[in-house]
C-alpha positions as CSV (number, residue, x, y, z in Angstrom):
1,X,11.2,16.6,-17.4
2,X,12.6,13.2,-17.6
3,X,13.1,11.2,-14.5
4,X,16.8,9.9,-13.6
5,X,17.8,6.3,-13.6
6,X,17.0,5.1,-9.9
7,X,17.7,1.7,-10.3
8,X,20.0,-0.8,-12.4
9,X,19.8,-4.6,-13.1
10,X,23.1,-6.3,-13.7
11,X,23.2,-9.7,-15.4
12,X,27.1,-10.6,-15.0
13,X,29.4,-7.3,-15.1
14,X,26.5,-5.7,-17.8
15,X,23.8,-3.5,-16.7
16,X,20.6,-5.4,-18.6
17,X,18.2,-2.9,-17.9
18,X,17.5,0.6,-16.3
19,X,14.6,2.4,-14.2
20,X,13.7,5.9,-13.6
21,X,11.6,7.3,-11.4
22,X,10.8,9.6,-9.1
23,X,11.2,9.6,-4.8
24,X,9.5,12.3,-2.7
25,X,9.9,13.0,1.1
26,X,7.8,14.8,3.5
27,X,7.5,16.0,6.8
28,X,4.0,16.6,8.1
29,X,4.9,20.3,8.3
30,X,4.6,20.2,4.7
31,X,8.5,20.5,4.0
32,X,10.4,18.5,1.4
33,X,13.0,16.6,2.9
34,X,14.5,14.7,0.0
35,X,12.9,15.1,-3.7
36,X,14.6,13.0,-6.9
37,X,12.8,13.9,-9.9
38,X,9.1,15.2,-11.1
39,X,6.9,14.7,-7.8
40,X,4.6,17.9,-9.1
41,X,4.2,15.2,-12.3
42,X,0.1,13.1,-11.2
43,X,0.4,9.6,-10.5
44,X,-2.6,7.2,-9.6
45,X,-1.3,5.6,-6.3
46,X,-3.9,2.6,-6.3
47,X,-3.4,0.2,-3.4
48,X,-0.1,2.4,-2.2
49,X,-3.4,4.6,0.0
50,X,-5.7,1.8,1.2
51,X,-4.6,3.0,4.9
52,X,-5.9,6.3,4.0
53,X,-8.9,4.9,2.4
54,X,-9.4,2.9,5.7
55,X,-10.4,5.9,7.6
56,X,-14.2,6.4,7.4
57,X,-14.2,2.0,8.4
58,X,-12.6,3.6,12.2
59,X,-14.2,6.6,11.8
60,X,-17.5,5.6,11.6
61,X,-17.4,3.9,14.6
62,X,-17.4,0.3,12.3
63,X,-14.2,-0.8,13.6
64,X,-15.3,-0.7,17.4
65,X,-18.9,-2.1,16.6
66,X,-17.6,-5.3,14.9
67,X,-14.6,-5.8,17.2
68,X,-12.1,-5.7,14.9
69,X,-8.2,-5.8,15.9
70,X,-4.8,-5.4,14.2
71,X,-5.6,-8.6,12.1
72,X,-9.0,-6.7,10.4
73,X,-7.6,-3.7,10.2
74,X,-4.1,-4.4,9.2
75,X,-6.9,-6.8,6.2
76,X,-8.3,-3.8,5.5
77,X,-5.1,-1.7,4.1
78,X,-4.3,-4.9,2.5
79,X,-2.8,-6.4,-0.8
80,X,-3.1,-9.7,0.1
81,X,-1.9,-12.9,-1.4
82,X,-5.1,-14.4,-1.0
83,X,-3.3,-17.4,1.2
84,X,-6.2,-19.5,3.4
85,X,-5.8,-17.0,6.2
86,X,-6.5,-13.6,4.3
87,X,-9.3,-15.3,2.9
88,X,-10.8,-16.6,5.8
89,X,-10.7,-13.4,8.2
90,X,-11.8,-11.1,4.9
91,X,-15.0,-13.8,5.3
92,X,-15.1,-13.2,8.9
93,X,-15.3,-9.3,8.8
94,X,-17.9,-9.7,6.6
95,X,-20.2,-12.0,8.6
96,X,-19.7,-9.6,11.4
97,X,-21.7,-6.9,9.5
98,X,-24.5,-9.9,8.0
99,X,-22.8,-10.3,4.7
100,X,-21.2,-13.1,2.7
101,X,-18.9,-13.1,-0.3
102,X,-21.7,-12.2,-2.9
103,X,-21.9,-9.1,-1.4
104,X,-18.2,-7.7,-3.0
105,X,-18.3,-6.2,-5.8
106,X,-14.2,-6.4,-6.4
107,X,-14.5,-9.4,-8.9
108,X,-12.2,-12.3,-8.5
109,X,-8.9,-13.6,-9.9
110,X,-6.0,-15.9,-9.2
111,X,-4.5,-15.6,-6.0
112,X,-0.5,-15.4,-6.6
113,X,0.7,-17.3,-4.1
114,X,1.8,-21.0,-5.2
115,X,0.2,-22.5,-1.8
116,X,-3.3,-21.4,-3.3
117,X,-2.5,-23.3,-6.3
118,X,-4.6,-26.0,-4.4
119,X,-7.6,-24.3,-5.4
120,X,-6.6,-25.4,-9.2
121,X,-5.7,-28.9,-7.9
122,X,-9.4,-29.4,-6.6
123,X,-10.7,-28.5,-9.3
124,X,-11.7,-25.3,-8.0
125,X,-12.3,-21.5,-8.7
126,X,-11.3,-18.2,-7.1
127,X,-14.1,-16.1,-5.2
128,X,-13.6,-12.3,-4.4
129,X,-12.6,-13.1,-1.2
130,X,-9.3,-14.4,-3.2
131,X,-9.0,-11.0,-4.6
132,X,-6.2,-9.1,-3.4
133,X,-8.5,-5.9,-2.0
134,X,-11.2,-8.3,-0.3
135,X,-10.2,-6.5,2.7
136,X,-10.3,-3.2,1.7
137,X,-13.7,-4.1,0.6
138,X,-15.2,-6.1,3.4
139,X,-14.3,-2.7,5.1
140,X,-16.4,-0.9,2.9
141,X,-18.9,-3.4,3.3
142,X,-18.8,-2.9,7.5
143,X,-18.6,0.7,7.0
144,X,-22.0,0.8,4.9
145,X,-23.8,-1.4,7.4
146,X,-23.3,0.5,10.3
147,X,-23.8,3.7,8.8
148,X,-27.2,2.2,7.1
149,X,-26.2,3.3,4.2
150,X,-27.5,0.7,1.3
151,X,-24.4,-1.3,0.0
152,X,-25.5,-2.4,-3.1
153,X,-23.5,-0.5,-5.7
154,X,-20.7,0.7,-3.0
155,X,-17.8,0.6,-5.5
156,X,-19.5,3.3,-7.8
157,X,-18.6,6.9,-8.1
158,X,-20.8,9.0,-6.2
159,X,-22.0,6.2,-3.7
160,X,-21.7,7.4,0.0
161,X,-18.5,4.9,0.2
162,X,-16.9,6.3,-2.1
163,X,-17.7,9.9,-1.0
164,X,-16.0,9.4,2.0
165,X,-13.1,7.8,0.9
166,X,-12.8,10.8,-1.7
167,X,-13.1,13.0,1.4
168,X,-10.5,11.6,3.6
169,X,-7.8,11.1,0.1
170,X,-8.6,14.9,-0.5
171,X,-8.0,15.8,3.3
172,X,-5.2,13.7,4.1
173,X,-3.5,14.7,0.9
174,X,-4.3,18.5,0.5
175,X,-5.1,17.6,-3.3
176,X,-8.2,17.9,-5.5
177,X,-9.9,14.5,-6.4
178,X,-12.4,15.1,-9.1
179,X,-14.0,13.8,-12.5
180,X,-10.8,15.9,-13.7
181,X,-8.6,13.5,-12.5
182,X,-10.4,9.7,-11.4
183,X,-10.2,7.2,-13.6
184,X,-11.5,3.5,-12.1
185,X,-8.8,1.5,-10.0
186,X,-8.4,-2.4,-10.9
187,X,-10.8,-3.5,-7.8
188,X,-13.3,-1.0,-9.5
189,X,-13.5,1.5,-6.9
190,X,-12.5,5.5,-8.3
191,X,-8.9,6.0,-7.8
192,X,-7.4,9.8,-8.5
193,X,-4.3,10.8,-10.0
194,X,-2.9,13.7,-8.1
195,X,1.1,14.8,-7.6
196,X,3.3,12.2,-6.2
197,X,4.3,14.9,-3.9
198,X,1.1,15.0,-2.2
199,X,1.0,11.4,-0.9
200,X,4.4,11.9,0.6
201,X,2.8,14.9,2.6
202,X,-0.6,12.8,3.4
203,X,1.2,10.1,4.7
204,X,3.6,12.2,7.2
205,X,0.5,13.3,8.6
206,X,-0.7,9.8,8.6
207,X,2.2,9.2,11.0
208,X,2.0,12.0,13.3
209,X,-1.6,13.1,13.0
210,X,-0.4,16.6,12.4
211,X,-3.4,19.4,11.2
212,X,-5.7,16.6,12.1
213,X,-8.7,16.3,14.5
214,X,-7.8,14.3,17.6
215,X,-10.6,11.7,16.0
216,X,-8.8,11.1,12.5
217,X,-5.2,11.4,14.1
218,X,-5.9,8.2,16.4
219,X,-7.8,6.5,13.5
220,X,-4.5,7.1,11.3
221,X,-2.3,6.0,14.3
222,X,-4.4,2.9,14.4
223,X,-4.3,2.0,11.2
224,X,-0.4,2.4,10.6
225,X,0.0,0.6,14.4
226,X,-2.4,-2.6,12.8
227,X,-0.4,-2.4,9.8
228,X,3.3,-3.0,10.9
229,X,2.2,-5.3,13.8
230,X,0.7,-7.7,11.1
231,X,2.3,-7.4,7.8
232,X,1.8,-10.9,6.3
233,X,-1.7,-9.6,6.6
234,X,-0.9,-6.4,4.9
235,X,0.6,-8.4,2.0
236,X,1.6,-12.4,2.6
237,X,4.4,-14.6,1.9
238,X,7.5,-13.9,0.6
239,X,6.6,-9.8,-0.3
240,X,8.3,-7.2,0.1
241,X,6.3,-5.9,2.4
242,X,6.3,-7.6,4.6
243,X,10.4,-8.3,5.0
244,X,10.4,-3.9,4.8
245,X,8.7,-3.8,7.8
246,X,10.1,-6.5,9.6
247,X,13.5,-5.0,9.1
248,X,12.6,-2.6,11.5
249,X,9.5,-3.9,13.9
250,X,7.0,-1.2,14.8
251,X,8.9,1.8,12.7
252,X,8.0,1.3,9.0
253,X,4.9,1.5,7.3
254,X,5.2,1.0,3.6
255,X,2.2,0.3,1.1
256,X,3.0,-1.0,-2.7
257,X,0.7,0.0,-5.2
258,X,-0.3,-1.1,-8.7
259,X,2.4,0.3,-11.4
260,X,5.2,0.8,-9.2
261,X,4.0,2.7,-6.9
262,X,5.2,3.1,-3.0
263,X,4.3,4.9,0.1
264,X,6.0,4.8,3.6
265,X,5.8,6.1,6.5
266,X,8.6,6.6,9.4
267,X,6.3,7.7,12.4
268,X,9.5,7.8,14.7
269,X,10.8,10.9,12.1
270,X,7.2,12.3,11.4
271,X,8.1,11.7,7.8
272,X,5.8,10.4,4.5
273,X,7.3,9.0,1.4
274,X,5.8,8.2,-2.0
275,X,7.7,7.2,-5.4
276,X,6.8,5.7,-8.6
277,X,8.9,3.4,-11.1
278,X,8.1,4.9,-14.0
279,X,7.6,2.1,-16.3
280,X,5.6,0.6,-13.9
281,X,8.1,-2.3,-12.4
282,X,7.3,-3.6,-9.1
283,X,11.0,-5.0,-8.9
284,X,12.5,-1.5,-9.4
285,X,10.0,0.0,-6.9
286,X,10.9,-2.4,-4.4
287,X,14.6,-1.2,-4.8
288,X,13.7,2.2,-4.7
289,X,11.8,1.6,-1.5
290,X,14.3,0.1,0.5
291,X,17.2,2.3,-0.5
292,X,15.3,5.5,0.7
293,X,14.1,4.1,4.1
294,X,18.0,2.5,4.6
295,X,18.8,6.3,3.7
296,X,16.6,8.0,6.0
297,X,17.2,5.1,8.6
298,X,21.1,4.8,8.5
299,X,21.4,6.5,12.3
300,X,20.4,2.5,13.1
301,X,23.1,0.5,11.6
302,X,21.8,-2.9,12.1
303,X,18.7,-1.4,10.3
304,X,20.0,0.0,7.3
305,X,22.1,-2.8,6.6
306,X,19.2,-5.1,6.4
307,X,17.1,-2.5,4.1
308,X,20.6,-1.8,2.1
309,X,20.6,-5.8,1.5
310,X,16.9,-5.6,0.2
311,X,17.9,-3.0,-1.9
312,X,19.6,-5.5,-3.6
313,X,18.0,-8.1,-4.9
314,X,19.5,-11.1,-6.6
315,X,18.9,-11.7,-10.2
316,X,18.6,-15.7,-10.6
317,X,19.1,-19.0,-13.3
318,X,16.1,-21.1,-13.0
319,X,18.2,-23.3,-10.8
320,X,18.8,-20.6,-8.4
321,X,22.5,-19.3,-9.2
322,X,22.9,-15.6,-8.5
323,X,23.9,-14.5,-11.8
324,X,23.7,-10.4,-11.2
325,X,21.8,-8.0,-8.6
326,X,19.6,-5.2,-9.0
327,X,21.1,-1.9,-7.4
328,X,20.4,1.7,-6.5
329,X,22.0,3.9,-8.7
330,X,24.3,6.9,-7.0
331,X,21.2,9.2,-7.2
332,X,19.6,7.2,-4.2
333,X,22.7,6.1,-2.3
């Protein structure tokens, strides 16, 4: 089954270039609300779940025993930028649990956002804690340490990290992650392809905490809450991320992941959405993203125009002249 063209990019009057993809919406009943293409088709969501993979950090009890807010949390869930701020608090929740940088096992790499350039200016190099999951992983690092479990190792396949994160994706998603379908995620850690479908289900329950234990339901609330009240920590400046959920304070969750990859969450209509670009363009999942949640959110006006403008993106000359858009095809307006 091929996927239908989702998104178009315009330079002048010609269309330059085309996306397909596929769009999947949940309630947490387990009901499809709106479905565009092959959501039965696997997908690896990588960083589009690091709220779900967050769980066993409140869970645990790790959260409360280091005293971490909305900042560590929202850290935790995080793509960051690497900006001075995301690397200084994913330092901080690590010396809470005793540990320093040495102790991820993420690797390190550029950050992408042109203030860290600084770093090449003095000469210097990137550490982990530049690396886009250190949050996610000074969580798993917290986690470990108050469980006393040993961390050494933590990223591998069949550590007791990992077990629970597996446990809590298979739970919260209703689907099967096994050595059938893992492969290893960019920060190292397993990461499962499993229908697209599934993720738009796990994260409506994310949102309302439905077929959940009272425990895991206020752990997903929590993380979703930490997550839209500090969303340059979630992702950092200038991302789309962070102007999604800013569009509508306190009522959108979304997560990007690797590939183009998306997951949302609109707690106020119990629902869960996932999507993938199929060739993998972040710029054409963005689209994607922000013409379902204007779709789903168009009861606000003032709301959906805002996510309608993000759904169109400017294409620019290097000296900034708007010289064509991209643009939701019919299928998702």
């Amino acid at each position: 089954m091929s996927n239908p063209v989702l998104v178009e990019v315009t330079r002048g009057a010609v269309v330059e270039s085309r996306h397909r993809g596929a769009v999947s919406v949940f309630d947490a009943d387990g009901k499809p609300v709106w479905e565009i293409g092959d959501t039965d088709r696997p997908v690896f969501p990588r960083s589009a779940v690091k709220a779900i993979q967050a769980l066993p950090l409140v869970e645990s009890g790790a959260a409360d025993a280091y005293g971490f807010g909305n900042r560590e949390l929202a850290l935790a869930c995080a793509s960051h930028s690497g900006e001075p701020a995301h690397v200084e608090l994913a330092r901080e929740m690590l010396a809470k649990a005793g540990l320093d940088k040495t102790a991820l096992e993420c690797g390190a790499h550029w950050p992408n956002h042109e203030a860290t350039l600084a770093l090449a200016r003095a000469g210097d190099v990137p550490s982990a804690l530049h690396n886009n999951c250190s949050g996610k992983h000074a969580g798993f690092l917290c986690t470990c340490v108050h469980s006393g479990i040993a961390h050494q190792g933590y990223v591998k396949e069949g550590h007791a990290q990992q077990e629970m994160v597996r446990d809590a994706m298979q739970a919260v998603t209703g689907a099967a992650h096994n050595a059938e379908n893992s492969a290893i995620d960019g920060c190292s850690i397993p990461t499962y392809a499993v229908p697209l479908k599934n993720f738009a289900q796990g994260f409506a329950r994310m949102a309302t905490g439905r077929g959940f234990s009272p425990e895991r339901a206020k752990a997903a609330k929590r993380l979703l809450s930490a997550c839209m009240a500090e969303p340059f920590l979630v992702a950092g400046t200038g991302k789309a991320d962070v102007a999604l959920m800013q569009a509508a304070p306190g009522r959108i969750f979304v997560k990007t992941g690797a590939e183009g990859v998306y997951c949302a969450a609109l707690p106020e209509l119990g629902l869960g959405i996932a999507l993938k670009c199929d060739d993998g363009a972040g710029r054409g999942a963005e689209v994607m993203i922000a013409a379902v949640l204007a779709k789903l959110l168009r009861a606000d006006e003032a709301v959906a125009a805002r996510l309608t403008e993000l759904s169109h993106p400017a294409v620019e000359s290097r000296i900034g002249a708007k010289v064509g858009l991209l643009r939701p095809t019919a299928a998702l307006n």
